[in-house]
C-alpha positions in Angstrom: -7.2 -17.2 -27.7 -6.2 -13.7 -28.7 -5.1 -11.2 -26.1 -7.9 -9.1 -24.7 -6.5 -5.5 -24.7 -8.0 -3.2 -21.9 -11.1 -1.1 -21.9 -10.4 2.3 -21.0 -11.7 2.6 -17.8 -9.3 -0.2 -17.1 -6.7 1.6 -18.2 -7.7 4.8 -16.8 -8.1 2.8 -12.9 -4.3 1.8 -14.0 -3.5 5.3 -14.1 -3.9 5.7 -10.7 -1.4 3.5 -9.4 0.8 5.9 -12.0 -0.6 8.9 -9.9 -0.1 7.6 -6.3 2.9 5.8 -5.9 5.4 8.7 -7.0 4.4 9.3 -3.2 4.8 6.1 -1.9 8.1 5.8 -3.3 8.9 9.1 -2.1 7.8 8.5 1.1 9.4 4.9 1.7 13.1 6.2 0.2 13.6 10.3 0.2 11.7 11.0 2.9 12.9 9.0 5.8 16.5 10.8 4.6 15.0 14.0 5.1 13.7 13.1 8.5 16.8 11.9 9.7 18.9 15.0 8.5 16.1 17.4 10.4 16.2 15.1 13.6 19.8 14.8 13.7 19.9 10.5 13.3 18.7 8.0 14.8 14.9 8.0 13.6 14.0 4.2 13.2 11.8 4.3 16.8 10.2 7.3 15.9 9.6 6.7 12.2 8.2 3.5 13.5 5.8 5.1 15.7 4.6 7.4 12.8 3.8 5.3 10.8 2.0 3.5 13.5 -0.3 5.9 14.2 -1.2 6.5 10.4 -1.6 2.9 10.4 -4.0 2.9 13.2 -5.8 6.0 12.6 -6.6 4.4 9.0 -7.6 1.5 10.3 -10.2 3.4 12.2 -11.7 5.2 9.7 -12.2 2.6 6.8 -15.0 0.9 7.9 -17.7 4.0 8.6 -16.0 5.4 5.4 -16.4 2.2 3.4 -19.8 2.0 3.8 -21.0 5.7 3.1 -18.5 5.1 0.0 -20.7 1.9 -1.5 -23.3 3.9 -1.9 -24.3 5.1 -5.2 -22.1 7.8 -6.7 -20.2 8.4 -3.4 -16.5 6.5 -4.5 -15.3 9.1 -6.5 -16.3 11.9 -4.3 -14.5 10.3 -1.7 -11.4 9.4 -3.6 -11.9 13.3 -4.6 -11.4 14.5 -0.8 -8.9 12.1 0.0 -6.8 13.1 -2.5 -6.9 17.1 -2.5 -6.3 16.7 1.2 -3.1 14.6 1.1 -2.1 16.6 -1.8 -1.9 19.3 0.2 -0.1 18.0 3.1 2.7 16.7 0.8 3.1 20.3 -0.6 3.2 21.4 3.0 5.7 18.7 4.4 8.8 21.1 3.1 7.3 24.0 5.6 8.4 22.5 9.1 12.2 22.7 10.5 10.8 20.8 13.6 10.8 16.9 13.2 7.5 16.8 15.1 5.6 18.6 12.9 7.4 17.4 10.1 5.9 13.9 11.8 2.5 15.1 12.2 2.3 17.1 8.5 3.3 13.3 7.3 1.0 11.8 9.1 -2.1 13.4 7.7 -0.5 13.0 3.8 -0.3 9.2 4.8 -3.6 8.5 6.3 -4.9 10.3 2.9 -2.6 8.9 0.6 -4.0 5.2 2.0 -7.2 6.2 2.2 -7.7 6.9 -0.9 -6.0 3.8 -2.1 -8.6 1.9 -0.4 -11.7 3.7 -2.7 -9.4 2.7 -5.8 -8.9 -0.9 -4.9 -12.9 -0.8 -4.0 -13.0 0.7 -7.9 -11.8 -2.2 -9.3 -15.0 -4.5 -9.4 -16.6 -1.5 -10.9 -13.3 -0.7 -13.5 -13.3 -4.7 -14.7 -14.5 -8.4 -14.4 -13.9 -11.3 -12.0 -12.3 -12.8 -14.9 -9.1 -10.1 -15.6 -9.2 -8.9 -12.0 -5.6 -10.4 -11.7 -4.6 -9.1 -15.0 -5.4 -5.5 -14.4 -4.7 -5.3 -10.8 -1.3 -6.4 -11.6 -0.6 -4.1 -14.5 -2.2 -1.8 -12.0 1.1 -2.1 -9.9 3.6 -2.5 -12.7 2.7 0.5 -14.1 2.6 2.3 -10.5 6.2 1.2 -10.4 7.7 2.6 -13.5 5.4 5.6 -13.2 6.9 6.6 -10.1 10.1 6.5 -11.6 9.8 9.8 -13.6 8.6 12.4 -10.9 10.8 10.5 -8.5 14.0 11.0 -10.7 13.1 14.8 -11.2 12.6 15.0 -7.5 16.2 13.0 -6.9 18.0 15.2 -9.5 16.9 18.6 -7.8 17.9 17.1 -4.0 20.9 15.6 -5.5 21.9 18.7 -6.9 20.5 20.6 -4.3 23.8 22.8 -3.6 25.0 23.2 -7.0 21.5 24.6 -8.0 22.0 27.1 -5.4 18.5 25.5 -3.7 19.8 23.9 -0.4 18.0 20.7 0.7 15.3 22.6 2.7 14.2 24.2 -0.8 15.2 21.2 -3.0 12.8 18.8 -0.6 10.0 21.8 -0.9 9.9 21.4 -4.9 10.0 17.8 -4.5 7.1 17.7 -2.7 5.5 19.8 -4.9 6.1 17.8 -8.3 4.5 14.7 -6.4 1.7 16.1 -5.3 1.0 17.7 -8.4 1.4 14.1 -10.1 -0.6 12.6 -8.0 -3.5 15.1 -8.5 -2.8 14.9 -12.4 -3.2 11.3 -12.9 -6.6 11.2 -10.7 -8.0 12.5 -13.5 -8.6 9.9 -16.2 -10.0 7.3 -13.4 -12.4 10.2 -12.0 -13.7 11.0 -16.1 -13.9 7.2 -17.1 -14.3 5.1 -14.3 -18.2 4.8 -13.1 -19.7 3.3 -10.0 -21.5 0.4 -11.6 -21.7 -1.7 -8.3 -23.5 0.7 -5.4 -26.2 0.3 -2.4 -29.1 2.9 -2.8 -28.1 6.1 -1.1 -30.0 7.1 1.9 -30.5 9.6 4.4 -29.0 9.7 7.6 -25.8 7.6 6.3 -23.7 7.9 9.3 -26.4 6.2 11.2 -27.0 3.3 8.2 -23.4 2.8 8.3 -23.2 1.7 11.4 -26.1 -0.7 11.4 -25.0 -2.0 7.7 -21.7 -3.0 10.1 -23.5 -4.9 12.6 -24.8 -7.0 9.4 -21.4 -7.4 7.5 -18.9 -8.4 10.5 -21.2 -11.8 10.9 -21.6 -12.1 7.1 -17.2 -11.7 6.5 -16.7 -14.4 9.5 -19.4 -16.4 8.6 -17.9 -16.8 5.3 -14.7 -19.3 5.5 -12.9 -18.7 2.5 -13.2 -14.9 3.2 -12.1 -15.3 7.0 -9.2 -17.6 6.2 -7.8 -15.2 3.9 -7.8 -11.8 5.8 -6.5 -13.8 8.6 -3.5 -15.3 6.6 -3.5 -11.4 5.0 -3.0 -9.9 8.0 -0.2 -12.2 9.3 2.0 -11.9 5.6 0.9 -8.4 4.8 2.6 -7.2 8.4 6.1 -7.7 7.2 5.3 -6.9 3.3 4.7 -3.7 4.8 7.3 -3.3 7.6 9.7 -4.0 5.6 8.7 -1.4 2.3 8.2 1.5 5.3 11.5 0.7 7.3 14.1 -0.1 4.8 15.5 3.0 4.5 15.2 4.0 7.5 17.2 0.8 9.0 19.3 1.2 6.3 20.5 4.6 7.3 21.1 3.0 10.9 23.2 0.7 9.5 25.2 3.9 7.8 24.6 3.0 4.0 25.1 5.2 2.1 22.2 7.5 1.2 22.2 7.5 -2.0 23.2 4.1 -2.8 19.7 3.5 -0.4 17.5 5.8 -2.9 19.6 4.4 -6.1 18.9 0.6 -5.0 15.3 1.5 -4.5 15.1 3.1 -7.1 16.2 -0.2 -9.1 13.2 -2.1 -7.0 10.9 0.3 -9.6 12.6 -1.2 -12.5 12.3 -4.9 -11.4 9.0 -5.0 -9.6 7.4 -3.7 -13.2 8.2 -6.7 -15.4 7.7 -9.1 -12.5 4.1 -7.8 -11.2 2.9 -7.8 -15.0 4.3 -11.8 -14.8 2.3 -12.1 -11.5 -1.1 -11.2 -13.4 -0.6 -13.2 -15.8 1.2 -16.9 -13.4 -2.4 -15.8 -11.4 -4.6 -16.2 -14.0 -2.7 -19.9 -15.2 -1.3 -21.4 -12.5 -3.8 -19.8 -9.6 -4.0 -17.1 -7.6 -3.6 -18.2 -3.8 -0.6 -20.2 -4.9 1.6 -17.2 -6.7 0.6 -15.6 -3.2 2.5 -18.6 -1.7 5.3 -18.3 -3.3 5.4 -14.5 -2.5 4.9 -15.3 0.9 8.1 -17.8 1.1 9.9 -15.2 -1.2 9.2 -12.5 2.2 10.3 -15.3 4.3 14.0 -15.3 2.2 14.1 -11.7 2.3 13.4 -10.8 6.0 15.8 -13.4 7.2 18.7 -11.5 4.7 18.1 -8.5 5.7 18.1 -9.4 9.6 21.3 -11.6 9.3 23.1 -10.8 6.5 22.4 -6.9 5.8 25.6 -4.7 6.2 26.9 -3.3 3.1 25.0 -0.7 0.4 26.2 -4.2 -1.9 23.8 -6.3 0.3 20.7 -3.9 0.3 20.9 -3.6 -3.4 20.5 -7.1 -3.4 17.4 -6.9 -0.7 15.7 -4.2 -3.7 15.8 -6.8 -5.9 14.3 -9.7 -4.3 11.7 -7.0 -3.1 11.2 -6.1 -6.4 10.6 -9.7 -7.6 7.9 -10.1 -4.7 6.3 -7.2 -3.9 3.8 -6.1 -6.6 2.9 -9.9 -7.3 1.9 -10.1 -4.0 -0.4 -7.2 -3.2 -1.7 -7.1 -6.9 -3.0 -10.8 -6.7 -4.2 -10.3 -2.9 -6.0 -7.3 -3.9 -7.6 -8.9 -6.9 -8.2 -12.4 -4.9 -10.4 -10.4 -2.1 -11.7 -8.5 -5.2 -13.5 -11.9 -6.3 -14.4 -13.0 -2.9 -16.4 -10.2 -1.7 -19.9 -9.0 -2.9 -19.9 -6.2 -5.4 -22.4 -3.8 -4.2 -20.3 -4.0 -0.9 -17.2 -3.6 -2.0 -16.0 -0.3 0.0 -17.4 -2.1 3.1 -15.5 -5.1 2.6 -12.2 -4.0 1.3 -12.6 -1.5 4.3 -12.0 -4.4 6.2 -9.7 -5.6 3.9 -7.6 -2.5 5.0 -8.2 -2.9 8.5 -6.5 -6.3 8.6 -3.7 -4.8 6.1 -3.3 -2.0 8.5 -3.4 -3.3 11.8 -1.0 -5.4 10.5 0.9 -2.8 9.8 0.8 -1.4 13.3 1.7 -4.0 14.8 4.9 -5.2 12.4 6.4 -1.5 13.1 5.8 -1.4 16.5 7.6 -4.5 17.0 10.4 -2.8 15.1 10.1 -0.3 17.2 9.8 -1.7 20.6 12.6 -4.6 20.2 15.2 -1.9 18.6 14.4 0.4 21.6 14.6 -2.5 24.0 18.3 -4.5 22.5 19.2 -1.4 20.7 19.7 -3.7 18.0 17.6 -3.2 14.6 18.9 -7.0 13.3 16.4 -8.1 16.6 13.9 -6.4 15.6 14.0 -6.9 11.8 13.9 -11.1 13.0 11.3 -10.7 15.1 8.4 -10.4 12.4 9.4 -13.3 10.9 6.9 -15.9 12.7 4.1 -13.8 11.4 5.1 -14.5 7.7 5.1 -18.3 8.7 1.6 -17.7 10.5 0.3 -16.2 7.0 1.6 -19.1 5.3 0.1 -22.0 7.1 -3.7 -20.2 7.3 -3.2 -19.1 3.4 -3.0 -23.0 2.6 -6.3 -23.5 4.7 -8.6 -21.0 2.6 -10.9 -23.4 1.2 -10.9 -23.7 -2.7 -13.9 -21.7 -4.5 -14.7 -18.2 -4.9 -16.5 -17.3 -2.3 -20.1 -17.6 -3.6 -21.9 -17.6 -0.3 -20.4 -13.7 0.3 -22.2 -12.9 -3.4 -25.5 -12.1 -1.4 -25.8 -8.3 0.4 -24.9 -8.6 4.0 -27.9 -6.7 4.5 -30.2 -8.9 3.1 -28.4 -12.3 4.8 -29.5 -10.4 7.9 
């Protein structure tokens, strides 16, 4: 059967990824540098921490904004808002010489940043079909990946060359955070001019209020759904160190004394592998199944978190962690994304993949805190690195109890279950 090449509001939701994730790669390589020069080293506790309280503060939010966002023609506007505010915190993170306002400034461009992200993955029932969810949600990643690469080289240049320039890092850092944002903002575009809310509720009044009691209807209808309960459950177990690890693997590699730009280089290199390997994911998803290419990026976590805790020490060694990361990471949050994508009811979707985030994010919190608290505790980051590994095994064995099917009995409205 001959290819199916992409609509363009599939291609224009891709663009997206493109948009965002010259920030995310910022923030999980350059940034935590930055931090550490302005706070004078040692930053893994308190980048921890930050990122914990993005991570909860997200978390939070999602599910009252998830459900004012499902209804009809309020996604975009909210993906609008979301990203003019974190745009302007990034442009402001090169203001502050303090490290706690530098920590707080972040903050507020990360609980945007993922906010947003969370209204784009909700797009995606609306941008294409049950049937090339896996396909597009992949290429959706790849092209995130090697997208990033070109603002993120620009940015690496002009900090690189910082001195030579005649810039200094404070400066350099300040026009870096400028070209991202201004990325980010620029490929927003096409999704917002092509992309259309198909899938809605009817917009009422008093949404705040409706929001609330659509909750009360949903939480029953999401654990009275097995499939749907089994899989944010393993989610939230494997997802914690997918994350931990992206957000503190600069950071522990400075601790360790890498150098820094061997860390940004190897990273850099994770780009270049995890393109070719999440468009691979789409496509293993779509022939060999879904949930089991998520199994074999959960084991794939397993191998990497136990390198990095025991065998880590050299900027040789963590160019070896970017590319096992590479090989893993898109494939697995493209095909979870696009999995949950199938199993939850269309009309709903902002509701449910808010609490898709929550799980995602509370998993978060509580992978960096551990970090966090066992380096503080041993003052060893290897401890606390190991530690998160039982939660990858946890994900594992309740990923291989999600019963087969596609989650049929979550196709009805919550609403009208109750």
């Amino acid at each position: 059967m001959a290819r199916q090449r992409m609509s363009k509001a599939e291609r224009s939701w891709i663009m997206y990824d493109v948009g965002n994730s010259a920030l995310v790669m910022l923030a999980t390589s350059v940034i935590p540098i930055y931090f550490n020069w302005l706070a004078g080293g040692q930053t893994l506790v308190a980048w921890s921490y930050a990122e914990t309280v993005a991570s909860l503060l997200i978390a939070l939010l999602m599910p009252i904004l998830g459900s004012v966002a499902d209804m009809q023609g309020m996604k975009k506007k909210f993906i609008v808002g979301t990203v003019a505010t974190g745009a302007v915190a990034t442009v402001c993170l090169g203001i502050p010489v303090e490290p706690m306002a530098f920590l707080v400034i972040y903050v507020v461009s990360s609980v945007m940043l993922n906010t947003s992200c969370v209204f784009y993955d909700a797009l995606l029932v609306d941008a294409t079909t049950d049937e090339r969810m896996d396909e597009v949600s992949s290429a959706g990643y790849a092209w995130g990946y090697i997208g990033s690469c070109v603002p993120f080289i620009a940015c690496l240049l002009i900090v690189h060359n910082a001195d030579a320039l005649g810039l200094g890092l404070r400066l350099a850092m300040e026009i870096a955070f400028v070209i991202t944002a201004a990325w980010w903002v620029t490929f927003t575009v096409p999704m917002l001019r092509n992309v259309e809310q198909t899938h809605y509720k009817p917009r009422e009044s008093h949404a705040i209020s409706k929001a609330f009691s659509g909750l009360r209807k949903t939480i029953p209808a999401i654990w009275g759904n097995k499939a749907i309960r089994y899989f944010l459950l393993a989610y939230f177990f494997y997802i914690d160190g997918v994350h931990t690890i992206i957000k503190l693997a600069t950071s522990y590699g400075t601790n360790l004394g890498i150098d820094s730009t061997q860390l940004v280089l190897a990273l850099l290199v994770t780009q270049f592998v995890a393109f070719p390997s999440a468009i691979a994911y789409g496509k293993l998803g779509r022939k060999v199944g879904t949930r089991k290419m998520i199994v074999v990026g959960i084991i794939g976590y397993t191998f990497i978190t136990c390198f990095a805790a025991l065998h880590l020490r050299t900027a040789a060694d963590f160019w070896f962690l970017a590319i096992m990361v590479g090989l893993f990471q898109g494939g697995i949050q493209a095909l979870s994304r696009s999995e949950f994508g199938k199993l939850c009811p269309k009309e709903h979707a902002n509701e449910y993949f808010g609490f898709f985030d929550i799980f995602g994010k509370y998993a978060a919190i509580l992978g960096t805190f551990i970090v966090g608290t066992m380096t503080a505790l041993t003052g060893s980051g290897e401890i606390g690195i190991i530690s998160i590994i039982v939660l990858f095994v946890v994900g594992l064995v309740l990923m291989l109890r999600v019963p087969a099917g596609n989650g049929e009995a979550a196709s009805e409205a919550p609403a009208e279950e109750a």
